[in-house]
C-alpha positions in Angstrom: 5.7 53.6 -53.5 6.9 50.4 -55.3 7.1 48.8 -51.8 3.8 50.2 -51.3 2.2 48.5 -54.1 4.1 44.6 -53.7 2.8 44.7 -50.1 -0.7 45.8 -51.5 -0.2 42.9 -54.3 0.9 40.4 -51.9 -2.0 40.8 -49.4 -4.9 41.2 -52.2 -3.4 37.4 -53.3 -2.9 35.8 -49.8 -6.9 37.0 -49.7 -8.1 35.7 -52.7 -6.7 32.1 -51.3 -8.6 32.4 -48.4 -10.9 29.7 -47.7 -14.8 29.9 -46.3 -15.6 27.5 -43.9 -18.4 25.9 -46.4 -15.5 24.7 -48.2 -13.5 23.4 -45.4 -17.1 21.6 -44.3 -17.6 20.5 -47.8 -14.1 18.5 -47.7 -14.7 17.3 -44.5 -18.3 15.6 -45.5 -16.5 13.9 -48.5 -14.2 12.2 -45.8 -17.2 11.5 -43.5 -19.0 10.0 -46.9 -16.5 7.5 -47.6 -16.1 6.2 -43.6 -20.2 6.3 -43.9 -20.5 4.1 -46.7 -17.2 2.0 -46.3 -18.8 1.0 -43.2 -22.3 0.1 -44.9 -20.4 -1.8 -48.2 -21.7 0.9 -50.1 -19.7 1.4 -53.7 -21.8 3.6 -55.2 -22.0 6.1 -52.0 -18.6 5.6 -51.4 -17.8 6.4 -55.1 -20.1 9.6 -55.1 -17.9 12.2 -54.7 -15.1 10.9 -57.1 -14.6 13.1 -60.3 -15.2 11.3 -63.5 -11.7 11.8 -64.2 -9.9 11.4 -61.1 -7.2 8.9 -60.8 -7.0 6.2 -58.3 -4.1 4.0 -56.4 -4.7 1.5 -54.3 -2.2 -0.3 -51.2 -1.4 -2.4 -53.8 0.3 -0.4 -56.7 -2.7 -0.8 -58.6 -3.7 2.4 -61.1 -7.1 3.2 -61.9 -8.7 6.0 -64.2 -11.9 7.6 -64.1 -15.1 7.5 -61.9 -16.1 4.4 -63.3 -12.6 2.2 -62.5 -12.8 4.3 -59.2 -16.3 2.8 -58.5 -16.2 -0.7 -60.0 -12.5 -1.6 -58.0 -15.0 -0.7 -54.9 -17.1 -2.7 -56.2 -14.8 -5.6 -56.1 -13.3 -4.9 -53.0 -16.7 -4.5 -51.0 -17.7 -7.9 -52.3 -14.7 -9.6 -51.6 -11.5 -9.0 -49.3 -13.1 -5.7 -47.3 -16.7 -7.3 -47.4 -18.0 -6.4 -43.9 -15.1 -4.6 -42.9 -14.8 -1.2 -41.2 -12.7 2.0 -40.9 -11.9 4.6 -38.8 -10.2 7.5 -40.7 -9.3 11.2 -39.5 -8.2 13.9 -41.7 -4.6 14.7 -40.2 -3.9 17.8 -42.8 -6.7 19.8 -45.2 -4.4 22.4 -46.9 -5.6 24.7 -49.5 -3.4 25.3 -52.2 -5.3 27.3 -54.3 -9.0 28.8 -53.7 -10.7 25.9 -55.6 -8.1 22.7 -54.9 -7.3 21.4 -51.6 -4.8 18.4 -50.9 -6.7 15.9 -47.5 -4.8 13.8 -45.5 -6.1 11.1 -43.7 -4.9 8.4 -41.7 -7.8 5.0 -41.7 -7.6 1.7 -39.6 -9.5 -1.0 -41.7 -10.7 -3.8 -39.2 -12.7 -7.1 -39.8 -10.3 -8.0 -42.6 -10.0 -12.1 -43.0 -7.2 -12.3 -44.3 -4.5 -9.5 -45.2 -3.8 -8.5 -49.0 -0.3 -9.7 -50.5 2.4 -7.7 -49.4 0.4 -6.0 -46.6 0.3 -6.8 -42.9 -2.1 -6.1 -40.0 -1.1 -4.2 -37.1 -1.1 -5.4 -33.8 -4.9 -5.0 -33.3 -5.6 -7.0 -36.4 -6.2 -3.7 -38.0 -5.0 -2.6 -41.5 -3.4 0.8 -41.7 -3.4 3.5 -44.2 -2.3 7.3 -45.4 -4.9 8.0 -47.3 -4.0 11.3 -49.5 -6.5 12.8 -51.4 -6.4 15.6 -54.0 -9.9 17.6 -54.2 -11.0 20.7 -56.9 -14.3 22.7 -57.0 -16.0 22.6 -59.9 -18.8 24.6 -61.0 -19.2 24.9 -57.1 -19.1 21.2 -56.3 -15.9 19.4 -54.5 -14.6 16.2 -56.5 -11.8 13.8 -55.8 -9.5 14.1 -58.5 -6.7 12.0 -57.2 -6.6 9.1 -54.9 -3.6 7.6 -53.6 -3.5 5.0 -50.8 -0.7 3.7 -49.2 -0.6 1.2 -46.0 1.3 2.1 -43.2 4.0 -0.8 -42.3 4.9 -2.4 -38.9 7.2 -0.6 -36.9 6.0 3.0 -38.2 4.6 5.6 -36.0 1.0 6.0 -36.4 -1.7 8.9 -35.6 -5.0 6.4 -34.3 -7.8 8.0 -37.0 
C-alpha cells in the first residue's frame, strides 16, 4: 500500500509539470520576437517581453537590472556598435523546470558588425557568436524574461549554426 501511494504521488507530480504546447509556442515567439526586431533595430520590440524585474548580462560582463536598463542598453547598442546588424538564433534546449518557469537556450550569429567589441572576436564568417541563455516565468498567464545572460562563443569552440 505505501508503495502504492509514492507511485500514485510521484505520477500526480511528474503531471502537474507537464507542459501544453501554448506554452512551449509562447517561449518560442519570445525567441522569434527578439530575432524579429534585432533584425529591424527595434529596442522597444525587442525589450517587450522582458519582465520589469529581470536581470540582464551582456558579452561583456556588464549587469543590468530591470526592464528599463534591459531596454535602454538596447537602446544604445541598436544605435551604435549592432546598428544595422543581424542575427540568426535557434533555441538549442527549452526545458521546463517547473509548470510556470522554463530555462531557453539559444545559440545567435550576429553579422554586419563594423567592428568587434573589446575582448570579443568574429568568427571566420565575420560573424559574432553567442549562447544566449534565457530564464522565462508565467505570470498571471503571460511569459516574461526574468534573466538574461549572454555569453560569446570563442574561436576554436564547437558551434551549433542557429
Amino acid at each position: 500500500m505505501k508503495w502504492f501511494i509514492a507511485f500514485l504521488a510521484l505520477t500526480i507530480a511528474g503531471q502537474g509539470a507537464a507542459q501544453s504546447p501554448a506554452d512551449e509556442a509562447a517561449i518560442r515567439n519570445i525567441v522569434q520576437n527578439e530575432t524579429d526586431t534585432w533584425n529591424k533595430g527595434d529596442a522597444v520590440g525587442y525589450s517587450k517581453d522582458f519582465a520589469a524585474n529581470g536581470t540582464f548580462t551582456n558579452i561583456r560582463g556588464q549587469f543590468f537590472t530591470g526592464y528599463d536598463g534591459f531596454l535602454k542598453q538596447h537602446q544604445v547598442i541598436f544605435e551604435g556598435i549592432f546598428k544595422n546588424t543581424t542575427v540568426r538564433q535557434r533555441v538549442i534546449s527549452l526545458k521546463f523546470v517547473r509548470p510556470d518557469v522554463a530555462v531557453v537556450e539559444t545559440v545567435t550569429a550576429v553579422s554586419g558588425i563594423a567592428q568587434p567589441p573589446t575582448g570579443v572576436a568574429f568568427d571566420e564568417k565575420g560573424r559574432l557568436r553567442t549562447r544566449l541563455l534565457q530564464i522565462v516565468a508565467r505570470d498571471n498567464g503571460v511569459w516574461k524574461i526574468v534573466t538574461y545572460h549572454n555569453t560569446d562563443v570563442k574561436p576554436g569552440i564547437p558551434f551549433t549554426e542557429p
